[in-house]
N, C-alpha and C positions, 0 to 999 in steps of 0.2 A: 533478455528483454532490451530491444533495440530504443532509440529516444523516442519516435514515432509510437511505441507502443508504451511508451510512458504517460505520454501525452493524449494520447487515445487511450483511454482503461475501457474494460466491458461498465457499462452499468452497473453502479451497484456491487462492485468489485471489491474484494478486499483493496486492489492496485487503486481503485479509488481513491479510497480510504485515506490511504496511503497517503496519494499526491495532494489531496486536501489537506491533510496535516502537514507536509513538506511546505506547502504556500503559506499556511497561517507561522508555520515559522518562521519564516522569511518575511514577508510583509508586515511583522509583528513591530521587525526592529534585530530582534531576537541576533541576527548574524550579524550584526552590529557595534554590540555592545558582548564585549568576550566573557566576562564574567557571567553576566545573564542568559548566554550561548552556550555554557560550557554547565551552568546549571540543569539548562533542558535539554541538552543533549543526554546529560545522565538520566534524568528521566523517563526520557524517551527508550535509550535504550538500554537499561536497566530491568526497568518495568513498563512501560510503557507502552511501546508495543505489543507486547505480551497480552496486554491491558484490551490492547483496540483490537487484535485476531480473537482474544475469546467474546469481547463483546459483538465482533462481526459475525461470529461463529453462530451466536445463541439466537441474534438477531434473522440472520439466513435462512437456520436449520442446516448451511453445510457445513460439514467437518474439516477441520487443518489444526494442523500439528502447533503443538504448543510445547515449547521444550523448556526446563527450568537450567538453566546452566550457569556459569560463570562468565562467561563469554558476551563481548556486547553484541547484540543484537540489529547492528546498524551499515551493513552492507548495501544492503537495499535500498534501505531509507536516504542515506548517504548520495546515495545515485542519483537516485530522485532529485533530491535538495540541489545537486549539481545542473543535473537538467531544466529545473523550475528559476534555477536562478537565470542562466544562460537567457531563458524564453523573457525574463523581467528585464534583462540587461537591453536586449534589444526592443523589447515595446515603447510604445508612447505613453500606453494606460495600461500600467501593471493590475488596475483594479478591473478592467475588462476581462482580464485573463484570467485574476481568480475569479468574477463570475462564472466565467466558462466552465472549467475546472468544476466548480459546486453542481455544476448543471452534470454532471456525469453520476450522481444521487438520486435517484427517483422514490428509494421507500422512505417515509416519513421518520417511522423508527430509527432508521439510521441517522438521517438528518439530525432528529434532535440529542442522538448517542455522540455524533461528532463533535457537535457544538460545547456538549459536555467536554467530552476529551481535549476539545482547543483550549477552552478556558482551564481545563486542569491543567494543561502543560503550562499557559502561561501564568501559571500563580504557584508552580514550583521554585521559583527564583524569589518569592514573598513579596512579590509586590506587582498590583495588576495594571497596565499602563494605560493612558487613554487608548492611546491606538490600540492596543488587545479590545478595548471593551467598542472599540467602534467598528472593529474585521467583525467578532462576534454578532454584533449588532445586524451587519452588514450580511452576515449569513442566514440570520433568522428571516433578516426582509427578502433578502433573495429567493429561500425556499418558501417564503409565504407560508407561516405554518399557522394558518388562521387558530384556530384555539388555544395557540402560545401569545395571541396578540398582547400588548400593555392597553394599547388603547382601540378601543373598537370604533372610536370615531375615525381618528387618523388611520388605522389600519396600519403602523412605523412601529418598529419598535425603535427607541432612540437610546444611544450608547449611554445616558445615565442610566436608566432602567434596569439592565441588562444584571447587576451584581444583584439589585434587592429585591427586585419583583421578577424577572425570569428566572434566574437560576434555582432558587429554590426549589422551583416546582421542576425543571429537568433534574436537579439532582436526587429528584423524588422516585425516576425510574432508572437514570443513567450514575452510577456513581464511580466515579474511582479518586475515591477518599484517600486510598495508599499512593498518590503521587504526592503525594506532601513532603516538604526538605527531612523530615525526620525520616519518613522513609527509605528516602531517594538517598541520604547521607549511609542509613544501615547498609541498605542492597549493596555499593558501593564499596564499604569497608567488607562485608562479606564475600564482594568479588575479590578483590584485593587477597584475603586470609584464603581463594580460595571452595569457599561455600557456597551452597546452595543460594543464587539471588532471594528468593522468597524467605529462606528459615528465619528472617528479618519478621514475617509474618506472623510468623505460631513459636513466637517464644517459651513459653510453659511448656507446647508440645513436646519441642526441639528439646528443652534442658530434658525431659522426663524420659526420651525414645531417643535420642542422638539426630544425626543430622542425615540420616536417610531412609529413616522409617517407614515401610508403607503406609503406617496408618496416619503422614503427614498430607499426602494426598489428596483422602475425600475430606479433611480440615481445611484445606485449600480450596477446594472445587465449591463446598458450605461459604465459605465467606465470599469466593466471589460471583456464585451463581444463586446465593440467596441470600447474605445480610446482605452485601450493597447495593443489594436493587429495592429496598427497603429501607425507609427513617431512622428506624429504633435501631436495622443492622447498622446504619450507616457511622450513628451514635453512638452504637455498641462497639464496631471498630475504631475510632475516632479515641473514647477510652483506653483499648485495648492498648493501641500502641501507646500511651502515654504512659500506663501504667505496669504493662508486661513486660519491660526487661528489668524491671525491680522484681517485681515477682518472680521471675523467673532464674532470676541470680538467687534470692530469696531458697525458693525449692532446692533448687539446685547442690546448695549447702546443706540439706537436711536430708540424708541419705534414707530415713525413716519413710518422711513428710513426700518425698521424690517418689518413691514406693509406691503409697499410698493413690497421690494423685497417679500416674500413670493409670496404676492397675482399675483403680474406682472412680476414676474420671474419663481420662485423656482415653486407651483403650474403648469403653463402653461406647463414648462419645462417636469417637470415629465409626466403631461398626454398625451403632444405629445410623447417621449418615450415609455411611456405604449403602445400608439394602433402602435408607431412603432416595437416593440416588437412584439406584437400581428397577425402585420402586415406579418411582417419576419415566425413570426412562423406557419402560414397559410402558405404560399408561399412553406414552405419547408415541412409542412404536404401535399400539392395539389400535390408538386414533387413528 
């Protein structure tokens, strides 16, 4: 991909996607400040990306590859972020040019899936900045997504708003609760040891089946294509990691207890999953 077609994405493009997260990086502060850079960069490409192809995917209907490895993820995105800066270096009004940029989004869904994932990247580092909360802002008013409004007088959404009265409600359809430091810390040490990025996810699974189970899987594909697009999932993961690698050290020592769950949990689990899956997926191939 040449810079011209960086900068031209198709509509609605994963390559969109893409270049909009490259700018809200950039623009943030983010490559600025090394620590705080060097946070969401693991994020990004860690999990991250991973994060935003399967949410482009589900959102589409079109299929791309999603590979769980060791290995970061950030070729691509890397390029971008060089090309995006280059284009800010030389502007007068770097904020014309992410308008522009945004305008290569035309589905609503996506728009408000993005905005989520801007603000999950910048609250990887624990702490959310004005400027984060004013790009944010700044994209909501851009794509005019009249029923996300704060106020229906002004028609603005304004960058205080944006943490207690917008998010909530996008993180009610768009979620990725696993960018969190404790996450982004596991995936990390697991690249490091070697492992699976995700087994970070399904701790009980992982100590019960080892670290390459198939039936780690459709435990995967359940959390992210149906508790996080749900409150209670969101909750129930948000728990999980707090309290799953106790439990799962926990199991792990009780060679019985480890037994037990696998065979009358974690198995059963996954294979109803699977044909629910399968189930889903027919239903909406027959539509």
């Amino acid at each position: 991909m040449n810079n011209d077609d960086i900068l031209n994405p198709v509509t609605d493009s994963l390559e969109a996607c893409y270049l909009i997260t490259a700018a809200f990086f950039l623009m943030s502060g983010s490559a600025d400040d090394q620590e705080s850079r060097d946070q969401k960069i693991k994020a990004i490409s860690l999990l991250g990306l991973r994060r935003l192809k399967q949410a482009w995917s589900s959102i589409t209907g079109r299929p791309v590859d999603v590979q769980y490895t060791t290995e970061y993820d950030t070729d691509e995105f890397a390029r971008i972020v060089g090309v995006i800066a280059e284009e800010f270096r030389e502007a007068e009004d770097a904020e014309l040019i992410f308008e522009q940029i945004l305008l290569n989004i035309e589905n609503a869904d996506l728009m408000k899936m993005l905005v989520s994932f801007a603000y999950a990247i910048a609250s990887t580092d624990g702490d959310i900045s004005s400027m984060e909360n004013g790009l944010v802002s700044f994209m909501l008013n851009t794509w005019d997504l009249h029923e996300m409004k704060v106020s229906p007088e002004s028609g603005v959404v304004k960058p205080d708003d944006v943490y207690e009265i917008w998010l909530p409600k996008l993180f009610a359809e768009y979620s990725f609760a696993d960018l969190n430091p404790t996450s982004v810390a596991a995936a990390s040490i697991n690249r490091l040891s070697g492992k699976d990025v995700d087994n970070s996810s399904c701790f009980i699974a992982t100590a019960t089946l080892g670290e390459n189970h198939t039936a780690l899987t459709p435990l995967r594909w359940y959390r992210d294509d149906v508790l996080l697009k749900h409150t209670f999932g969101q909750n129930f993961v948000s728990w999980y990691y707090a309290k799953g690698p106790a439990m799962a050290k926990f199991i792990s020592e009780k060679p019985v207890l480890k037994w037990f769950v696998r065979t009358l949990f974690i198995i059963p689990v996954a294979t109803a999953v699977t044909l629910f899956k399968n189930n889903r997926e027919e239903k909406k191939s027959a539509g």
